[in-house]
C-alpha positions in Angstrom: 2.2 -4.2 32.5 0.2 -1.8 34.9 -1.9 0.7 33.0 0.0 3.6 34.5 3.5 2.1 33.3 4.7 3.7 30.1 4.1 1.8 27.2 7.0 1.2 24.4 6.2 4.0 21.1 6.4 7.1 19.4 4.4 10.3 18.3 5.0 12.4 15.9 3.0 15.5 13.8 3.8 15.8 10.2 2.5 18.5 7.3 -0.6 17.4 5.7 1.4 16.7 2.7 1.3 13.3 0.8 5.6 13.8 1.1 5.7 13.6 4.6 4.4 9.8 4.4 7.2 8.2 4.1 8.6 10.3 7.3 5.9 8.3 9.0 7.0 4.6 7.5 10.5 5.5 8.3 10.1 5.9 12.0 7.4 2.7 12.3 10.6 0.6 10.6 12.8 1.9 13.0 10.2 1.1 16.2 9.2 -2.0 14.7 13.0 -3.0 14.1 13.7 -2.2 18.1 10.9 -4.3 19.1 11.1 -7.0 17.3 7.8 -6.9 15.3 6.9 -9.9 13.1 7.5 -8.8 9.7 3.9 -9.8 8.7 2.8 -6.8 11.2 5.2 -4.4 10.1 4.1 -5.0 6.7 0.6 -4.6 6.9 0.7 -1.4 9.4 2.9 0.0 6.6 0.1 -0.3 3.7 -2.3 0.7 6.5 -0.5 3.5 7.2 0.3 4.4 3.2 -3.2 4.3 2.6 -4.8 6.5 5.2 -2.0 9.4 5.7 -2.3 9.6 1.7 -6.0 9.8 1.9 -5.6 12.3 4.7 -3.7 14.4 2.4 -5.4 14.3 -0.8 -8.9 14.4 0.5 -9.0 15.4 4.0 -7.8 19.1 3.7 -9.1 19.6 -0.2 -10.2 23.0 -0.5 -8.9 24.3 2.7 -7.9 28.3 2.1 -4.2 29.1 2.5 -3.5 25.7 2.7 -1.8 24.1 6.1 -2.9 21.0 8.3 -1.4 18.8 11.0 -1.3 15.3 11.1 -0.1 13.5 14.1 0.7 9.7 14.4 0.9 7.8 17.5 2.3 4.1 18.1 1.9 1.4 21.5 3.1 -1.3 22.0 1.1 -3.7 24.3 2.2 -6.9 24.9 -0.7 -9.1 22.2 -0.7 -6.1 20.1 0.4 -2.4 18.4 -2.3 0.4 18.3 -1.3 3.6 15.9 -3.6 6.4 16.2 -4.0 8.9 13.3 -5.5 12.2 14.6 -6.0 15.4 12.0 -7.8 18.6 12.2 -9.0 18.0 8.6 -12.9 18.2 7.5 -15.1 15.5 9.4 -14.5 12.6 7.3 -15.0 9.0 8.6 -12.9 6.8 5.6 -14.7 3.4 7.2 -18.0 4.9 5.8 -17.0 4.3 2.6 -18.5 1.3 0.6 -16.5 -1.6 -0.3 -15.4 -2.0 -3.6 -16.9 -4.9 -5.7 -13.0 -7.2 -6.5 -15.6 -9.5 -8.4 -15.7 -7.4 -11.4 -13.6 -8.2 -14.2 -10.4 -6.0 -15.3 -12.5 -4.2 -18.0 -14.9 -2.9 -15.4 -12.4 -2.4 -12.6 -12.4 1.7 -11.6 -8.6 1.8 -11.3 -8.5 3.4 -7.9 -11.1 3.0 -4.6 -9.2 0.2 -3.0 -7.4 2.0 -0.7 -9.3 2.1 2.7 -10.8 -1.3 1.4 -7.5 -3.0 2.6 -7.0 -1.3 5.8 -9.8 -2.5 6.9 -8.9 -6.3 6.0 -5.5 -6.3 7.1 -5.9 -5.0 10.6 -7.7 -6.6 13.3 -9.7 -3.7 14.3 -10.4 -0.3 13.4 -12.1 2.7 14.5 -13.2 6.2 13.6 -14.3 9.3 16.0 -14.6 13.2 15.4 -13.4 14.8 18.8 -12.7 18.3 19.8 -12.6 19.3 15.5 -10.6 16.6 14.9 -10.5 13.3 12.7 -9.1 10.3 14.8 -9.0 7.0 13.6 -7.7 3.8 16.0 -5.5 1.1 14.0 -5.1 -2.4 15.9 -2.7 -5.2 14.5 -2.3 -8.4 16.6 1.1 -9.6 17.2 0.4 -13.3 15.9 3.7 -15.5 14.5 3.9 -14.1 11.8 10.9 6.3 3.4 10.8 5.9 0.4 12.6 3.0 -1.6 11.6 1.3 -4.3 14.6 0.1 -7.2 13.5 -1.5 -10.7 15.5 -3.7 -12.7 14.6 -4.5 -16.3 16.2 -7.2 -18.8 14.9 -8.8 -21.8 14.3 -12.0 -22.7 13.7 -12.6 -26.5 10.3 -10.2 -27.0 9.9 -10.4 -22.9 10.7 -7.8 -20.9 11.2 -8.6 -17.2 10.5 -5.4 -14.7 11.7 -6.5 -11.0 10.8 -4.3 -8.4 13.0 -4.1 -4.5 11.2 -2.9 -1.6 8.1 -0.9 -1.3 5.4 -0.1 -4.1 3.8 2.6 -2.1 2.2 6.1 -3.1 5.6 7.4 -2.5 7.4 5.2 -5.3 4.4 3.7 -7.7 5.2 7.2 -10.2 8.4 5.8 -10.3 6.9 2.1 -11.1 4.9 4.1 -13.6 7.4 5.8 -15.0 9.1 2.8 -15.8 6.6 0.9 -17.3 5.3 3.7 -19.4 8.8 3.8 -20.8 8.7 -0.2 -21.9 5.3 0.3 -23.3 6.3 3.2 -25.8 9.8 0.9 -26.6 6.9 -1.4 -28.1 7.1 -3.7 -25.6 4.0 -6.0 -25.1 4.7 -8.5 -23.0 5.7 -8.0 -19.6 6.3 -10.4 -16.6 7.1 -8.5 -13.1 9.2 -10.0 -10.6 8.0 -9.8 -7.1 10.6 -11.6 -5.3 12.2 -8.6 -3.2 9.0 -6.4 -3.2 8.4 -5.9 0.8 5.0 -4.6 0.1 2.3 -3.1 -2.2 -0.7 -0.1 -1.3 -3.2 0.8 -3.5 -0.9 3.2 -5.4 1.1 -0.2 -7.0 -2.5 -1.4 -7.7 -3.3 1.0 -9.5 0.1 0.7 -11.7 -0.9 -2.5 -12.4 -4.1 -2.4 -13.1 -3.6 0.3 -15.9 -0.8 -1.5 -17.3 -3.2 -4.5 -17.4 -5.4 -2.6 -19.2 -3.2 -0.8 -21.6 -1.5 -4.4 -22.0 -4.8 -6.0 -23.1 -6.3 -3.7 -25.3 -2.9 -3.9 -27.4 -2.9 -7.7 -27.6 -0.2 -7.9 -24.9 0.1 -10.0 -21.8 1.0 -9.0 -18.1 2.1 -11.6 -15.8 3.9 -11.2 -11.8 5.5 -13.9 -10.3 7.2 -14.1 -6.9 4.8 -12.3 -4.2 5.4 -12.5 -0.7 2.7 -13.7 2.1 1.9 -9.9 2.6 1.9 -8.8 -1.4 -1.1 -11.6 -1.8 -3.3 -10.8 0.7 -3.6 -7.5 -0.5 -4.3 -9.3 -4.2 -6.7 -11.6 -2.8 -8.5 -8.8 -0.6 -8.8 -6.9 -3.8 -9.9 -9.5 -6.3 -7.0 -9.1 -8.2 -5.7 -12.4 -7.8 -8.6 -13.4 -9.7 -8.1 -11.2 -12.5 -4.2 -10.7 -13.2 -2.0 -13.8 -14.3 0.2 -14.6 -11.2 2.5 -17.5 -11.1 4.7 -18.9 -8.7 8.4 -19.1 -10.5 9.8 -17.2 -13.5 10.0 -19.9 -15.0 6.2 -20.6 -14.9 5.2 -16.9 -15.9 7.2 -17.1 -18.7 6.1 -20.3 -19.7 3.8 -20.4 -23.6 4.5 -16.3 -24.1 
């Protein structure tokens, strides 16, 4: 394709408001749906994308008077790859700068957050940071090798097992939800809990975080947490993070519910 040939993609400027996230998913499902991008790529541009337009929000206008920002997102399609470009007018913050978390630790000296930027930068192929005319701008790159908001739980019981499956996306936008849910099995008594991640599209951060407290509140009440089911995506983020090292993660129901 000549250079000066328009390439396939979109823009678009949302609030600086964590809400308007899923806006931004939305319309990279619909342009990866008319392209026909492998549903590895689509995945991991969506955590990418979860992660930083959350961290943009939370952290990048923080103390800002009268509140306000603009974040605008920007998708090509090449032919061996898709770039999105994040550009705010937020305080100079380069999230690459950030150290690495250490996924060695074990889950009693896990921080339950600081993973976030920490998987963007494993799942994409490149990425990039510049400050530019008072603005943040940061370069996302996913190869195109082979390979809003919605999120729905399902709980049933199983003798003194409760099984939580969770459809779709585990995201910033629907891990309160995730929350919500588990907090309400946890004050029922319940104590043992295997997660079904059969139909879960993805997980950011956010859904780490959900599971890492629960594995926490879970083991310091003599309880057990175990998942089941994850996708190709859904463990690369666990073994990025460590965490399939430190949560119980089977392959079947059947072998996650097997000796509780």
């Amino acid at each position: 394709m000549p250079e000066d040939e328009m390439r396939p993609g979109f823009r678009m400027t949302i609030g600086a408001d964590r809400t308007e996230v899923a806006r931004v998913t939305a319309a990279f499902a619909e342009f990866a749906d008319a392209h026909a991008l492998p549903a590895a790529v689509r995945r991991s541009m969506n955590v990418a994308l979860d992660e930083l337009l959350t961290n943009t929000s939370v952290y990048g206008f923080a103390g800002r008077e009268g509140g306000g920002g603009e974040v605008t997102v920007e998708a090509e399609l090449f032919t061996d790859r898709v770039s999105v470009t994040i550009t705010d007018d937020g305080r100079p913050f380069d999230p690459f700068a950030v150290a690495a978390p250490d996924t060695a630790l074990p889950v009693e000296e896990r921080q339950i957050g600081g993973f976030g930027i920490h998987l963007v930068r494993r799942m994409m192929d490149a990425v990039s940071y510049h400050r530019r005319a008072d603005r943040n701008i940061v370069v996302l790159t996913k190869l195109l090798r082979d390979g809003g908001r919605f999120m729905e739980i399902t709980t049933r019981t199983q003798q003194d097992v409760t099984l939580v499956a969770f459809a779709g996306n585990l995201d910033s936008n629907t891990s309160p939800d995730a929350q919500q849910a588990i907090d309400g099995i946890l004050a029922g008594g319940g104590r043992k809990l295997v997660v079904d991640f059969t139909a879960l599209d993805y997980i950011s951060s956010a859904g780490l975080r959900v599971l890492l407290g629960t594995a926490k509140r879970l083991r310091g009440a003599g309880g057990a947490l175990r998942l089941f089911g994850l996708n190709e995506t859904v463990r690369e983020v666990f073994q990025i993070s460590g965490f399939s090292t430190i949560l119980a993660v089977f392959a079947t129901e059947a072998d996650a519910l097997e000796g509780l």
